[in-house]
Residue, then its C-alpha position, 0 to 999 in steps of 0.5 A: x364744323x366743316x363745309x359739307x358737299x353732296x354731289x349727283x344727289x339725284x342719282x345716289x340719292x332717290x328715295x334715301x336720306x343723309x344727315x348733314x349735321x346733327x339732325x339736319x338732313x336732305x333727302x330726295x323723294x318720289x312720291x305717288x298718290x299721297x294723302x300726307x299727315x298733317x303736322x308742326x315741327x317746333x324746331x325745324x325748318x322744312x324746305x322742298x324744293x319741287x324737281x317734276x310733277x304736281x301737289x298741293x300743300x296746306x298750310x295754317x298756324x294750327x292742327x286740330x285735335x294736335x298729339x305730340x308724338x316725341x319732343x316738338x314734334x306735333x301731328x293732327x287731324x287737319x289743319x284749322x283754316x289752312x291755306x291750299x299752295x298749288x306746287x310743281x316744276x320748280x317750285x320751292x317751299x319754305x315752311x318755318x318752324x310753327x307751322x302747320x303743314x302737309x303735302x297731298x299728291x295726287x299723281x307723282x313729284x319727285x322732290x328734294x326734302x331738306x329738313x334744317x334744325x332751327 
């Protein structure tokens, strides 16, 4: 496996995603006005790393009325006693493998998406 660099990500990347090994992959997104799904990944780290703008991320260790929708990959309703994280400028998440998670922005944030496989 070889070192692998991404340069000007924020201007050659908006709104695109690149693989970096296997199923790993990093994008840079703009989002406005989401309600995002809630969801459990088994087997990847999420990490965002938040560039302008607000949101607010939820978090717990469970999703009700869970639906696997392709290997590891779990999406629901809402999350059982989730937990609200306030994120903007300069904030950076770490969400493991497990947990449930999902981002609602009410406004714009533009953020950089790294999805790692465990």
């Amino acid at each position: 496996m070889k070192v692998k660099i991404l340069k000007d990500i924020f201007e050659n990347m908006a709104g695109k995603s690149v693989t970096v090994y296997d199923e790993t992959y990093i994008k840079v997104a703009e989002i406005e006005n989401l309600e995002g799904e809630p969801e459990i990944h088994k087997a990847y780290t999420d990490v965002y790393i938040v560039i302008e703008g607000k949101g607010n991320l939820y978090t717990g260790k469970k999703l009700k009325t869970a639906v696997e929708i392709s290997a590891g990959e779990f999406r629901g309703k809402e999350i059982e006693d989730a937990e609200q994280h306030e994120l903007y400028k300069d904030s950076i998440v770490v969400i493991p493998p497990g947990i449930a998670h999902k981002l609602d922005v009410k406004e714009k944030m533009k953020l950089v998406v790294l999805k790692l496989k465990a």
